[in-house]
Backbone bond lengths (Angstrom), bond angles and torsions (degrees), N, CA, C in turn:
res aa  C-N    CA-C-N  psi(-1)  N-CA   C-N-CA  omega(-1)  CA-C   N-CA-C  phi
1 X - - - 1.456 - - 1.523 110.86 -
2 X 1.469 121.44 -46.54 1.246 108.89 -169.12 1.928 90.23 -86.09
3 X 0.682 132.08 -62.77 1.309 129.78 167.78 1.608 118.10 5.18
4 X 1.815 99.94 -59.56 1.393 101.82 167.01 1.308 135.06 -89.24
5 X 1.416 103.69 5.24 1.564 125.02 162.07 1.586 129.36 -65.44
6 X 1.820 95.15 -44.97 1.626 116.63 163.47 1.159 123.52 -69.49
7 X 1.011 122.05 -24.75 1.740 132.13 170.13 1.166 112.80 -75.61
8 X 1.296 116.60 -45.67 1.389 118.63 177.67 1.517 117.81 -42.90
9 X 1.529 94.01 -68.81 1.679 134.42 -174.65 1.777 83.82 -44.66
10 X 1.433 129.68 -77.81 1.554 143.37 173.76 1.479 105.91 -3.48
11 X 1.451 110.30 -73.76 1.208 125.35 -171.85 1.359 127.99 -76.55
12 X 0.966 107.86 -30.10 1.778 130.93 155.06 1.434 103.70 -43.05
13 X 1.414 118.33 -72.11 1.693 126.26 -158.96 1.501 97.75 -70.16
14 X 1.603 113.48 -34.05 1.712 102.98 -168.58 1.479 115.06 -66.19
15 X 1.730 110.04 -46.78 1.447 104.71 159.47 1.274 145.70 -34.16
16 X 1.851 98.77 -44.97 1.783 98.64 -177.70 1.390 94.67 -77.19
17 X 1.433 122.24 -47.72 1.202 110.45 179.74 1.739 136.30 -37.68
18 X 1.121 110.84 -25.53 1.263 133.38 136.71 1.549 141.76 -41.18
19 X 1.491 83.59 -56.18 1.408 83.01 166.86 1.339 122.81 -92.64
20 X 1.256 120.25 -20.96 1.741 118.85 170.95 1.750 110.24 -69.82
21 X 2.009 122.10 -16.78 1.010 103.40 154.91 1.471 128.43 -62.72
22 X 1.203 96.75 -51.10 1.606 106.45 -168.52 1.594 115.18 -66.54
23 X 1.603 129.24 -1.89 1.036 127.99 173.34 1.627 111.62 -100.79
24 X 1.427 108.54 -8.25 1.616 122.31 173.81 1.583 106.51 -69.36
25 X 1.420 123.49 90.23 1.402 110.66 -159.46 1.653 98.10 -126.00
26 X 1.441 111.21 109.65 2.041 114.30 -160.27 1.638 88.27 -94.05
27 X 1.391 129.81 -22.26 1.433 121.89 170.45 1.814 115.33 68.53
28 X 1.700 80.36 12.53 1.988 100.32 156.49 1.540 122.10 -79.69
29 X 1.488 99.09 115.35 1.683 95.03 -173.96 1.813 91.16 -69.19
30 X 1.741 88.74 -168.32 1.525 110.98 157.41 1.587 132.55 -39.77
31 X 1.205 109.56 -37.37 1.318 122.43 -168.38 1.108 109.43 -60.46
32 X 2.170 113.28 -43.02 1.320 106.61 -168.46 1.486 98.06 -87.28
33 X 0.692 139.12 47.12 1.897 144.83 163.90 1.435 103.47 -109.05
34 X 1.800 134.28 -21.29 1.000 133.64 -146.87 1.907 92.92 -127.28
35 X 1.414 115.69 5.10 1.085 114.72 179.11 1.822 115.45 77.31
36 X 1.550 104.40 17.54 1.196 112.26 170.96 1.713 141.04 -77.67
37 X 1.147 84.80 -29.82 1.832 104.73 173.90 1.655 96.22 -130.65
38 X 2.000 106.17 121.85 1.421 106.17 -168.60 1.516 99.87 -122.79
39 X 1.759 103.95 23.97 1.428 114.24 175.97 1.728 108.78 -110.19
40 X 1.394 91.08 39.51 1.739 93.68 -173.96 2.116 119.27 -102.23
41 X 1.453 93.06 22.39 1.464 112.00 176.18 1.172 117.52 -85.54
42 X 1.281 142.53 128.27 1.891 144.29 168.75 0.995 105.58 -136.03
43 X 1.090 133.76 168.46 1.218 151.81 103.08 1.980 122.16 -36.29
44 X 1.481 84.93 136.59 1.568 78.70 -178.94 0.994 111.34 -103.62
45 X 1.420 126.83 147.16 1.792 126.79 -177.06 1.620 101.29 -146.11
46 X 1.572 94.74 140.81 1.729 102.09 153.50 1.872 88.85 81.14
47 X 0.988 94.36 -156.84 1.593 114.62 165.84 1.467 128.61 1.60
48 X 1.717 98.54 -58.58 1.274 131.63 -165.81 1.549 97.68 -61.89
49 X 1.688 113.53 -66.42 1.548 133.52 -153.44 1.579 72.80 -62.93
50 X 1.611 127.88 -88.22 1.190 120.99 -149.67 1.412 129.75 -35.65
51 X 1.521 111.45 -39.37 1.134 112.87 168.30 1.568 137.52 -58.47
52 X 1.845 85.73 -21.38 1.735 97.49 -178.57 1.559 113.29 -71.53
53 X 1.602 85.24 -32.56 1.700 105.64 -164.92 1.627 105.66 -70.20
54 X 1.267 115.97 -24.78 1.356 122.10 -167.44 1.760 99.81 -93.64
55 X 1.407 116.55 -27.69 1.327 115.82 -175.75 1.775 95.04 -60.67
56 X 1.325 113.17 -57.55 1.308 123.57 176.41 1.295 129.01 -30.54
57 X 0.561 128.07 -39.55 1.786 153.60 -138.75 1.532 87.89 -113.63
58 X 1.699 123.94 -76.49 1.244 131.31 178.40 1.315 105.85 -38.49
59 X 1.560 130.63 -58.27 1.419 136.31 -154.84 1.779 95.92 -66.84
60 X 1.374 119.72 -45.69 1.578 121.62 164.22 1.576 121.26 -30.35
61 X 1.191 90.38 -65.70 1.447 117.27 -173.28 1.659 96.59 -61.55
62 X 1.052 116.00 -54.91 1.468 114.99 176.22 1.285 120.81 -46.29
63 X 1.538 135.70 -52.47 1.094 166.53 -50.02 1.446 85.60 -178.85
64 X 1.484 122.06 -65.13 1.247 125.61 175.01 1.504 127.60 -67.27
65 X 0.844 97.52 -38.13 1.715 113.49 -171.68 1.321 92.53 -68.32
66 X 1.331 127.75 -59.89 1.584 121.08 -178.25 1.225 113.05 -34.56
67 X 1.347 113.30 -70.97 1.156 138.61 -156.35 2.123 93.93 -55.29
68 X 1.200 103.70 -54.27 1.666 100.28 -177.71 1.512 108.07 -54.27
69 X 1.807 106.48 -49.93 1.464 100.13 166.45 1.690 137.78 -31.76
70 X 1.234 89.67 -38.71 1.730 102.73 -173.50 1.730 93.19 -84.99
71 X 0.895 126.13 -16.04 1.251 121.02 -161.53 1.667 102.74 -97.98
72 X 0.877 117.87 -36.02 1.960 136.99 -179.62 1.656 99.34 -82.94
73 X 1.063 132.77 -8.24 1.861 123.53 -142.72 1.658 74.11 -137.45
């Protein structure tokens, strides 16, 4: 039972986690990877922070659950 509780929880967090990457969108081409645009610093606000904050949180949650997984299995 709890077993299939952690899996659940597992697969749950990896998705959003997913999706809070893919909605993190800095709208830096290639160039700034190549040291081309060196105005690519902000501050994050609104939207941005939450999403970071939530990536965080998920990656925990992720992070843990595995780890119990391996530990129960």
């Amino acid at each position: 039972m709890l077993a299939t509780v952690i899996n659940y929880l597992n697969i749950i967090s990896a998705v959003l986690i997913i999706i809070c990457i893919l909605l993190q969108n800095r709208g830096t081409s290639l160039s700034g990877t190549f040291g081309g645009d060196s105005e690519s610093y902000y501050t994050r606000r609104g939207l941005d922070k939450m999403l970071l904050t939530a990536t965080i949180i998920l990656l925990i949650i992720f992070i843990a659950s595995t780890f119990l997984r391996s530990i129960i299995n």
